[in-house]
C-alpha angles and dihedrals in degrees: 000000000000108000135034108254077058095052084041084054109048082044088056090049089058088077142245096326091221094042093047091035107151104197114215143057119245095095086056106039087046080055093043091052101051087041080057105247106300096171086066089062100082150025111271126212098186120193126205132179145088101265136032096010090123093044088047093049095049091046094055092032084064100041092049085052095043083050080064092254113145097236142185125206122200119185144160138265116012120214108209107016135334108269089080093073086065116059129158131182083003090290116107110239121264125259092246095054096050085049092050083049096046097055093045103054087041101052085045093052085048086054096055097032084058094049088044096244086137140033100222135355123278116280120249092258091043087057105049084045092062096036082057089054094044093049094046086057109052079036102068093239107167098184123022115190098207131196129226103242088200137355094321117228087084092021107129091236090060089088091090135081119220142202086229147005133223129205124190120191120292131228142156109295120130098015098172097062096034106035136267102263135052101253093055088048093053097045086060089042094053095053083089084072114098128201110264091005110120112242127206111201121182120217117302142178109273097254086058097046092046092063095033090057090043098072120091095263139107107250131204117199122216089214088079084073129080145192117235126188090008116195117175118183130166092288107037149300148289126202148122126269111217136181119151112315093351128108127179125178104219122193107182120189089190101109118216128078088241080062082070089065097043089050097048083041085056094040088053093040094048091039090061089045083057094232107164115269086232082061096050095051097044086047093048089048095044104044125115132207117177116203102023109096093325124162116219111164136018137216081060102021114226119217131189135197137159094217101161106153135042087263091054100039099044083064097050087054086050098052097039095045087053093044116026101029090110098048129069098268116211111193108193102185146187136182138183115232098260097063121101093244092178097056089046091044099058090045095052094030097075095045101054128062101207122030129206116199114195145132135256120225092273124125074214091061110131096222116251096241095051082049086052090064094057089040110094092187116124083215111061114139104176123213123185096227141005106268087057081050096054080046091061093046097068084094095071119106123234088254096056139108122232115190119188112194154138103076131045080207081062094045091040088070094040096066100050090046092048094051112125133178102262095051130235139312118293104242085217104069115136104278 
């Protein structure tokens, strides 16, 4: 495998990394050891939970990098190819490093799958974790703010150990690898925790937070902040953070009310690591999260947001019902099979006016027509894939509000179909 497109393409024919998932870390940790422990070359931030984990993670990955550290960033999934779940220094990684890193970590997994070391070769997700760590290594990073991929306690990336861990709130999503109550889900999700390794968790229902305190570690609760002087428009938020004698003047451009509680979780998480409060405010400002609530065209405007499970999509309705209530509301939306569409379906259904059903480029994708059936809108127009969907959509006024959800497979196109010329949006346009 000699180019990209080829290293893209044997990763692909590894399979759905959820659906050929392989918990546990053996196959990781024997790579790691003949790449020569790269996960022992940096300092590690790692982030765990249902929901915000992406948002945390970019938010103290750019304040450490406004404080002058050299960072890396690895996060899951990506949304228009996979060198976006590898950044250093902000930047994604090239397509010839991640080549380089590709062919290093495979031909290592061929050697040890030869000599038996181990049973199978490493899973899609397994692999472009260690091509991160092997890239934050030859690259200098000195602190790398790194993102569960799943759960947590088997998690690939669970091989490191950190100076701090991060916890983000946690909710029902992949219930069939994680359990099927909260408690069980958090206790996955905790097995990020390390003796002796300061944890931040963000407010949780009390079963989570029952299991997540539990663990021998010293704990720092994101309740102790608070935000002063909050105001929340369409495309973020401005407030204070406030604990004890600090004060940090946070402007996030990062739209949604749930981004409030990420930001507090970063600011808690970047305060212990005594980054400057000057840091923390420019990274905050600064940061950058594709996909979630992210505006990407006017007149109408365009927004897109990977809501995929009730956590996700309640905050979606929220959102949608304080700023759009007063504007014809247009939902186009995809699932894969394994989501509760039903669920979704009665919490976005009384806030939009026109629903499009279709289907992402996934072999996962639930078909529109099954989805018809759990939709109770008197407004629902199917289209088998998104560009029928963008045709649809023609309809739309200037003054509208187009939301394009359910999937990041499904934002993931989007954004590469809605691409112009002139780029998107800035996200800092005048609320």
């Amino acid at each position: 495998m000699n180019t990209y497109p080829d290293s893209v393409q044997f990763l692909y024919s590894l399979g759905n990394e959820v659906k050929t998932i392989k918990m546990g870390l053996e196959r990781i940790q024997a790579v790691l050891a003949a790449l020569g422990h790269p996960e022992r070359a940096c300092r590690w931030v790692h982030v765990a939970g249902t929901n915000g984990k992406g948002s945390t993670c970019a938010m103290i990955e750019s304040a450490l990098r406004a404080s002058g550290l050299r960072t890396g960033l690895y996060t899951s999934p990506h949304l228009e190819e996979p060198t976006e779940r590898i950044q250093i220094a902000g930047k994604q990684v090239s397509r010839e490093l991640f080549l380089s890193a590709f062919q290093n970590v495979h031909q290592t997994a061929e050697r040890l799958l030869a000599s038996g070391v181990i049973d199978s070769h490493p899973t899609y997700f397994e692999t472009v974790t260690a091509m991160a760590f092997v890239l934050f290594r030859d690259a200098g990073v000195e602190t790398g703010v790194i993102e569960v991929g799943l759960g947590g306690r088997l998690d690939a990336t669970n091989v490191i150990t950190p100076v701090l861990s991060v916890i983000t709130p946690i909710d029902f999503d992949h219930e069939a690898w994680l359990g099927s109550s909260l408690a069980a889900i958090a206790g996955e999700k905790a097995g990020i925790i390390k003796p002796g390794v300061p944890v931040v968790i963000a407010p949780q229902r009390p079963e989570a937070w029952e299991v997540l305190s539990a663990r021998r570690a010293t704990v720092i609760p994101v309740s102790l902040w608070l935000a002063s002087d909050l105001d929340l428009h369409r495309l973020g938020c401005r407030f204070t953070a406030v604990k004890d004698d600090a004060r940090i003047a946070i402007d996030c451009p990062l739209a949604g009310a749930h981004q409030i509680n990420n930001a507090l979780t970063a600011v808690a998480a970047l305060h212990h690591l005594q980054v400057p409060t000057e840091a923390i405010t420019e990274g905050i400002r600064q940061v950058r999260w594709p996909g979630r609530l992210e505006l990407v065209s006017r007149y109408p405007d365009i927004i897109l947001d990977g809501a995929h499970n009730p956590a996700g999509v309640a905050a979606l309705a929220a959102h949608i019902q304080r700023f759009y209530k007063d504007r014809k509301v247009w939902l186009v939306y995809a699932t894969m099979r394994d989501k509760s569409v039903d669920e979704i379906s009665e919490s976005l259904s009384p806030q939009v006016d026109e629903v499009i059903l279709t289907a992402a480029d996934s072999a996962r994708s639930l078909r529109p027509e099954v989805m018809r059936e759990l939709f109770p809108h008197p407004r629902v127009r199917v289209a088998a894939r998104l560009s029928g969907a963008l045709d649809i959509l023609r309809e739309a006024s200037p003054g509208d509000a187009i939301f394009i959800t359910g999937s990041l497979f499904l934002v993931g196109e989007a954004r590469s179909l809605l691409r112009r010329p002139a780029g998107p949006v800035p996200a800092k346009e005048t609320p």
